[in-house]
Backbone bond lengths (Angstrom), bond angles and torsions (degrees), N, CA, C in turn:
res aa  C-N    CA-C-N  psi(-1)  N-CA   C-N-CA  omega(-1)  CA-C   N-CA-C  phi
1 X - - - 1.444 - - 1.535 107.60 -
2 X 1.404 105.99 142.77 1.761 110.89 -170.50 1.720 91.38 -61.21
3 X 1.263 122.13 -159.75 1.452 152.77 178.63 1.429 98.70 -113.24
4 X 1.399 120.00 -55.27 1.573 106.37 -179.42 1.287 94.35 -64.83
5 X 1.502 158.72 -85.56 1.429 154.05 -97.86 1.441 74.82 -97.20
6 X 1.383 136.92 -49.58 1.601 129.73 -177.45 1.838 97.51 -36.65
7 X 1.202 112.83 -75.25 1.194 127.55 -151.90 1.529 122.91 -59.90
8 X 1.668 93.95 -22.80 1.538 102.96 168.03 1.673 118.08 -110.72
9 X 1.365 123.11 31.99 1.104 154.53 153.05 1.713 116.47 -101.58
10 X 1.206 108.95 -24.32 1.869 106.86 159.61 1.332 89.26 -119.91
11 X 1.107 163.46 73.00 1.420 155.63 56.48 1.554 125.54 -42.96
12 X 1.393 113.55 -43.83 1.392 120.90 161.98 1.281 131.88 -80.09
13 X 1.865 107.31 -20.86 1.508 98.52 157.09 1.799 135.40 -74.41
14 X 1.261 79.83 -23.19 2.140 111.60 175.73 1.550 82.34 -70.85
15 X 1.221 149.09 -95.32 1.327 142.94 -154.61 1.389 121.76 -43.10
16 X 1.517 93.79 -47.68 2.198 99.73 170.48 1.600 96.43 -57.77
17 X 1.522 118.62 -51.97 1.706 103.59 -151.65 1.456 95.41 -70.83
18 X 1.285 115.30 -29.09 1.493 98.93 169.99 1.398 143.35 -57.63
19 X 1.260 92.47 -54.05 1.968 98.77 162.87 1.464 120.67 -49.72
20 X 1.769 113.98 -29.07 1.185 113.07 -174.50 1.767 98.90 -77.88
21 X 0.851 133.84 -46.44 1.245 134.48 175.00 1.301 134.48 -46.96
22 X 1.617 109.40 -43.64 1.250 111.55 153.44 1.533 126.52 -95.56
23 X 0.918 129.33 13.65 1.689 133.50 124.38 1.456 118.35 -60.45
24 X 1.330 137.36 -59.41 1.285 144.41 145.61 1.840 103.41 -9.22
25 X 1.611 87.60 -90.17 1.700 94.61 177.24 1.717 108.06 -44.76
26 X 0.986 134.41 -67.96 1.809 122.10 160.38 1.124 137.98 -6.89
27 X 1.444 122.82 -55.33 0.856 145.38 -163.60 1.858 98.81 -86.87
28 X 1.043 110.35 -57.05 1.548 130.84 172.72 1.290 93.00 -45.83
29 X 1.358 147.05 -56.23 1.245 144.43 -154.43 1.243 98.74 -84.04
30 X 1.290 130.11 -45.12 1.808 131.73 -154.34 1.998 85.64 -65.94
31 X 1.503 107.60 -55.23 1.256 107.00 -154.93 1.522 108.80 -63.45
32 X 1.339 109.00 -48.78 1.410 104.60 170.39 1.610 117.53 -53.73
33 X 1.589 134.14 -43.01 1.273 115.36 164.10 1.268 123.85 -43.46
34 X 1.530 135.90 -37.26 0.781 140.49 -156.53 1.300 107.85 -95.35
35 X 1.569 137.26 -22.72 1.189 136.02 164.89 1.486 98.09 -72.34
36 X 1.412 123.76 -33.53 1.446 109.43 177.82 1.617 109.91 -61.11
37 X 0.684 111.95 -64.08 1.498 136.09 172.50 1.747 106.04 -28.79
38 X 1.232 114.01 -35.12 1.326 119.49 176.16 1.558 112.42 -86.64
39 X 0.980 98.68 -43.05 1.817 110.14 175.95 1.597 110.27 -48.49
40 X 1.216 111.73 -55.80 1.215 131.59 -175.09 1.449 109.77 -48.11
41 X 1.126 100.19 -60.97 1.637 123.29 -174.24 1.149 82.81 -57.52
42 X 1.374 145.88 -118.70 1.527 156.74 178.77 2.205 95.00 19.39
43 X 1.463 101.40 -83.81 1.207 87.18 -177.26 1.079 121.31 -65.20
44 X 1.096 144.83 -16.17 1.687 124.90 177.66 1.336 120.50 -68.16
45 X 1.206 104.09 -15.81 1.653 119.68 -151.29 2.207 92.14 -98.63
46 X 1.462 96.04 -18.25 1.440 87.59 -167.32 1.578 100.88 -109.18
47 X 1.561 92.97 94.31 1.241 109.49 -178.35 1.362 115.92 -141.57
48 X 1.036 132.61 129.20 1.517 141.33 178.73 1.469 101.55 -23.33
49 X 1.474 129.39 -78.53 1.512 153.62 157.80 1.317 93.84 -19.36
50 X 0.909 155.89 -58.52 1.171 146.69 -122.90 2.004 103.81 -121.95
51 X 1.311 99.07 -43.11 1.607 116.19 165.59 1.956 109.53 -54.37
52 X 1.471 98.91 -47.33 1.673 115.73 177.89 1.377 114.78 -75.60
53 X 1.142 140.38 -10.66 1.750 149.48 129.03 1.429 119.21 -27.89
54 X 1.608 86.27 -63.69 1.443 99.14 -170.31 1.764 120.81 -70.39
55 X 1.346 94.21 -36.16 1.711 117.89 166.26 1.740 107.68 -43.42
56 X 1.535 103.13 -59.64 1.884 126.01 -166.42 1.887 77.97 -57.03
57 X 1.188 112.03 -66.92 1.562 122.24 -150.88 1.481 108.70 -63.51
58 X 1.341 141.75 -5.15 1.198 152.84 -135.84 1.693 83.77 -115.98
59 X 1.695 94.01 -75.17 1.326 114.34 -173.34 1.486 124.08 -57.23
60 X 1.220 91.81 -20.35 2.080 91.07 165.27 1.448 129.67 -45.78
61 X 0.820 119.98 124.40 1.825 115.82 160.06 1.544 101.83 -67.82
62 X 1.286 94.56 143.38 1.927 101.76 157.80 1.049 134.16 -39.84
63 X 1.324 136.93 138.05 1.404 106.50 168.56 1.689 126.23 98.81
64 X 1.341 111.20 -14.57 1.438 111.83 -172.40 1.654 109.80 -52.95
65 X 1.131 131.69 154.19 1.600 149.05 145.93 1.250 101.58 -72.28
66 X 1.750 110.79 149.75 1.167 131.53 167.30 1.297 104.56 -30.03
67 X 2.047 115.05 -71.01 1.300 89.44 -170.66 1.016 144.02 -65.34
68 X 1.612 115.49 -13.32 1.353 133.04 -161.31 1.593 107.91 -77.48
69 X 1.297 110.29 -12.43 1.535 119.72 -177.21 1.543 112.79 -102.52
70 X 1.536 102.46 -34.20 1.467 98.82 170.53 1.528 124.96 -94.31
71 X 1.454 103.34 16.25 1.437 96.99 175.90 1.653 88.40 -117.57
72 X 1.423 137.26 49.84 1.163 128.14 119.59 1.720 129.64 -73.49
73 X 1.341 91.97 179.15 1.826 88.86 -174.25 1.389 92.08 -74.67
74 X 1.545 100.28 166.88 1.770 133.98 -157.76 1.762 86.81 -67.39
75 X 0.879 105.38 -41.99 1.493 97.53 -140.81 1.999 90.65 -96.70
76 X 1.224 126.74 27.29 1.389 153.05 156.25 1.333 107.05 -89.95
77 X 1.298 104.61 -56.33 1.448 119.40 167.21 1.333 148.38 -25.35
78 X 1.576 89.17 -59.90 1.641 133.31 -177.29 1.459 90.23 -58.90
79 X 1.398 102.96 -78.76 1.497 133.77 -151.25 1.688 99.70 -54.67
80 X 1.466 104.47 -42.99 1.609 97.39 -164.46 1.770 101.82 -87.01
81 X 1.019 110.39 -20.21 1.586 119.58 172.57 1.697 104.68 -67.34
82 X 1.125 133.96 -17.93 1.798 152.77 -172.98 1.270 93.36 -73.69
83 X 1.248 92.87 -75.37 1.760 129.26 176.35 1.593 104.76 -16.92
84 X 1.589 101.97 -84.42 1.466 116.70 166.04 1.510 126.35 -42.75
85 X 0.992 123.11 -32.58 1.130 143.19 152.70 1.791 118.24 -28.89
86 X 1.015 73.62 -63.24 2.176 96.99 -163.29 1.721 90.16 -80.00
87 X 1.038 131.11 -41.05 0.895 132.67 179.91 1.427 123.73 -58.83
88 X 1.123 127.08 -61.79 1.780 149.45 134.77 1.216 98.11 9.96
89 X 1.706 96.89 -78.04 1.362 114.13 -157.12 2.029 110.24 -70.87
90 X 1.519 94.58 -16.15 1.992 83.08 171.57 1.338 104.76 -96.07
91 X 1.446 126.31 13.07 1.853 114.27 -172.52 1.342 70.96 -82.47
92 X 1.847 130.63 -61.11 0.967 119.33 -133.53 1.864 110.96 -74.66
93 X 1.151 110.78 -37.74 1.484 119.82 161.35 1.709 117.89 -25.76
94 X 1.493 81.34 -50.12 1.774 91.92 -162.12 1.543 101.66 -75.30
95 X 1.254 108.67 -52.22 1.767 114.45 -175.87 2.053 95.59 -43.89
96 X 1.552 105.57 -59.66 1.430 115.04 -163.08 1.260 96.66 -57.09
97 X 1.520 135.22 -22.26 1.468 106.20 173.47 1.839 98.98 108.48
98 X 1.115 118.42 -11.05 1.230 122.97 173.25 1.859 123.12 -64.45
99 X 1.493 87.39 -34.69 1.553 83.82 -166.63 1.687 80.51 -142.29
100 X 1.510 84.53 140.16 1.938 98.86 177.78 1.608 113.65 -70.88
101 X 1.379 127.30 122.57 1.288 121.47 166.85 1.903 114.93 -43.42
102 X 0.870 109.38 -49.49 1.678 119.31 149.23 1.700 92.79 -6.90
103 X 1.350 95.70 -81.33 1.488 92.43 -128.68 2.171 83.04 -92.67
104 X 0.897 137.77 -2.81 1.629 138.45 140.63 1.393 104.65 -47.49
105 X 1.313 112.84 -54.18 1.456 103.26 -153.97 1.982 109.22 -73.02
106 X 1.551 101.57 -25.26 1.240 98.00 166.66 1.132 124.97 -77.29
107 X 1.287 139.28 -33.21 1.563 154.64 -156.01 1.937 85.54 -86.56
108 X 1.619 123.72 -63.25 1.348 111.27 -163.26 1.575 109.73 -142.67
109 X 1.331 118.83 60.95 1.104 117.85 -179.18 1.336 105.73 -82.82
110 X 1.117 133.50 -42.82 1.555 133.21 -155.00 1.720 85.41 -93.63
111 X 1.610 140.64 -31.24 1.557 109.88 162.76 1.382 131.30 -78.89
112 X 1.621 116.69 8.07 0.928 125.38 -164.77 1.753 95.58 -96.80
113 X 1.453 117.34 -49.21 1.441 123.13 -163.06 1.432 99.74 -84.95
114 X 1.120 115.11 -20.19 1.916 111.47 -160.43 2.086 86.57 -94.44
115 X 1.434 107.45 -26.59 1.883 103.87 -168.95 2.035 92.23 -82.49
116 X 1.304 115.03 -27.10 1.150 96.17 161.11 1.395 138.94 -69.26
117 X 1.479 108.49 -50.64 1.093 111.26 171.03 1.243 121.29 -60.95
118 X 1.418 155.01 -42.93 1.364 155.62 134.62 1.618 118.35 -28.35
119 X 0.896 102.53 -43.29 1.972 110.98 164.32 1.229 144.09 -112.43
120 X 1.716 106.13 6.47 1.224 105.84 166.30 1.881 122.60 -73.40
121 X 1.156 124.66 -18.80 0.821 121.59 170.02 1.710 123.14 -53.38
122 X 1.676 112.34 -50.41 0.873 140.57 -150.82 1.691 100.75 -86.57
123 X 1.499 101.73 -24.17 1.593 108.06 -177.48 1.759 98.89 -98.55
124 X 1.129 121.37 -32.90 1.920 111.31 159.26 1.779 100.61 -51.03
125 X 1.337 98.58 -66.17 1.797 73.62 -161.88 1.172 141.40 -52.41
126 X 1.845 114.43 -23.99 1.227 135.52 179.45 1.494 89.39 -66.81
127 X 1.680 140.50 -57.55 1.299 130.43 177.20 1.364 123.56 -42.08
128 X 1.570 124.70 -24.88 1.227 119.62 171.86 1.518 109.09 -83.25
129 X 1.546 102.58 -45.32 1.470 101.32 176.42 1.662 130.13 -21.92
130 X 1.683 96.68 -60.11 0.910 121.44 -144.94 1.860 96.18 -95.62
131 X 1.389 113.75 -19.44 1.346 123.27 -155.25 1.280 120.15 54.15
132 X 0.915 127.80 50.64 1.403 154.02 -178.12 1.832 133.47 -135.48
133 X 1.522 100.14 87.36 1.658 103.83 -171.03 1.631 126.84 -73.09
134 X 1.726 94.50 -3.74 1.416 101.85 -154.23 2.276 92.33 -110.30
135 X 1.240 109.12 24.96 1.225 130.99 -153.59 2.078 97.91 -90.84
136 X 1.308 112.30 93.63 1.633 90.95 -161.84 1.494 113.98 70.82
137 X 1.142 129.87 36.20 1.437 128.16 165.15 1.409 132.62 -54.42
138 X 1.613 98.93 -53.75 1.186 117.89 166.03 1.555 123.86 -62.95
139 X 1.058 116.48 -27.94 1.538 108.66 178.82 1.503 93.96 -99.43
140 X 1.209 139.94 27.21 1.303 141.61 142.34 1.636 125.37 -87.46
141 X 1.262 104.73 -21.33 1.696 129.35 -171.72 1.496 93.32 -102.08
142 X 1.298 126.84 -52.86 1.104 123.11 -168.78 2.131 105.02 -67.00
143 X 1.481 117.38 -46.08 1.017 124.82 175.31 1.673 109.60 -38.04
144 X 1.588 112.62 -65.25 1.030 128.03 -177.89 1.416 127.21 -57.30
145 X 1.068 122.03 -17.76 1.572 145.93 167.76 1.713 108.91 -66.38
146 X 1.468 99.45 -68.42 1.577 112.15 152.85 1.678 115.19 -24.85
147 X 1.413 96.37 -101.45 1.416 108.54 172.08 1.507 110.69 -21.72
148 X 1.568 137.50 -53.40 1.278 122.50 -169.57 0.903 96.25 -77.46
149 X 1.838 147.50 -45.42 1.883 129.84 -166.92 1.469 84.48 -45.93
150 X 1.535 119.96 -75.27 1.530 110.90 -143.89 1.368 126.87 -77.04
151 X 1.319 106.82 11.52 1.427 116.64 146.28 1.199 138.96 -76.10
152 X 1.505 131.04 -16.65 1.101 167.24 67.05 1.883 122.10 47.68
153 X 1.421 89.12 -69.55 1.626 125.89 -166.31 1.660 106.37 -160.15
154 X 0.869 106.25 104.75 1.704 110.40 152.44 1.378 136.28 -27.50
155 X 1.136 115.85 70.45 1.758 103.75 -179.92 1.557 124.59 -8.11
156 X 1.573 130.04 121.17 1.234 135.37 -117.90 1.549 72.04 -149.30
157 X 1.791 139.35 114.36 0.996 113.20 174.01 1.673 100.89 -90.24
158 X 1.508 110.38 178.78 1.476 132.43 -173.96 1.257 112.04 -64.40
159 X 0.939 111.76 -24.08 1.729 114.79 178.68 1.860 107.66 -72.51
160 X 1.097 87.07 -30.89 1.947 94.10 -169.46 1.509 100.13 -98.45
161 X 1.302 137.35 -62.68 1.139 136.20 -165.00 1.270 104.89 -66.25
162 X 1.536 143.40 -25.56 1.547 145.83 162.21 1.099 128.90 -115.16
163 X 1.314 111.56 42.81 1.506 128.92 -176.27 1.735 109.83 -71.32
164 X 1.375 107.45 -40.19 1.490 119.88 168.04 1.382 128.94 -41.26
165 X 2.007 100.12 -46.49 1.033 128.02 -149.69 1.782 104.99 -55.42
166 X 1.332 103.77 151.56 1.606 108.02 -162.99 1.944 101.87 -150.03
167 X 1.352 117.74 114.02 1.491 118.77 -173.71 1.433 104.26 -40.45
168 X 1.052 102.30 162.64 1.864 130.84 158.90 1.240 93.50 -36.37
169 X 1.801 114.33 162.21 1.217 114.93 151.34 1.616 123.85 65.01
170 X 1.283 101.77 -8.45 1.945 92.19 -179.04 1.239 98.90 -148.35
């Protein structure tokens, strides 16, 4: 083999091991954001306020009217307005690409579809109220995202779908 064809045969192996490496390194990075990204989520979410949303939202009947929701006590109010809140703020996460619907749909699928269905009514009317369509949008997009996986597939809880499941290492 010449010296040149040598030499541009470890030029092209130096260039492959490189790309592989920083794909490697890539890949390493995405996952670690994304465990950050999960962490995060976990603590924000574990908050007194945020537990008392879910409590207000549990206890709803289907179906309420504006008024029927705002003539609970204030502090129903507060909590489920929090609620809505946090919620908002993960459609928009998730749409932006920040946080995997994946990993939403495990953390709060069943408060996401059950706060629609119990409050979607109640969040149209405030949109007319208010003349405002873009009012809770996101936890309308985010609902609907929901709603299509488990139309799809049946929500499968964690107990059944990883019943197998067995740590790293053992």
């Amino acid at each position: 083999m010449e010296f040149g064809t040598a030499l541009q045969l470890v030029q092209t192996v130096v260039v492959v091991a490189g790309a592989v490496f920083a794909l490697a390194q890539l890949r390493a990075f995405h996952r670690g954001r994304e465990r950050e990204a999960a962490l995060e989520l976990l603590h924000s979410f574990q908050t007194p306020e945020f537990g008392r949303g879910l409590l207000v939202l549990f206890q709803l009947p289907e179906g309420l009217t504006k008024r029927e929701i705002e003539a609970r006590p204030a502090e129903d109010l507060r909590d489920l307005f929090g609620l809505f809140t946090t919620l908002e703020s993960l459609g928009v996460l998730v749409y932006r690409g920040e946080l995997s619907l994946d990993l939403v749909d495990d953390f709060f699928s069943g408060a996401i579809v059950l706060g629609w269905r119990k409050c979607g009514r109640y969040i149209q009317e405030t949109r007319v109220e208010q003349g405002r369509d873009t009012l809770y949008e996101w936890i309308q997009w985010l609902a609907e995202r929901m709603q299509e996986r488990e139309a799809n597939r049946a929500p499968e809880p964690a107990y059944v779908a990883h019943r197998d499941w067995k740590p790293l290492g053992r």
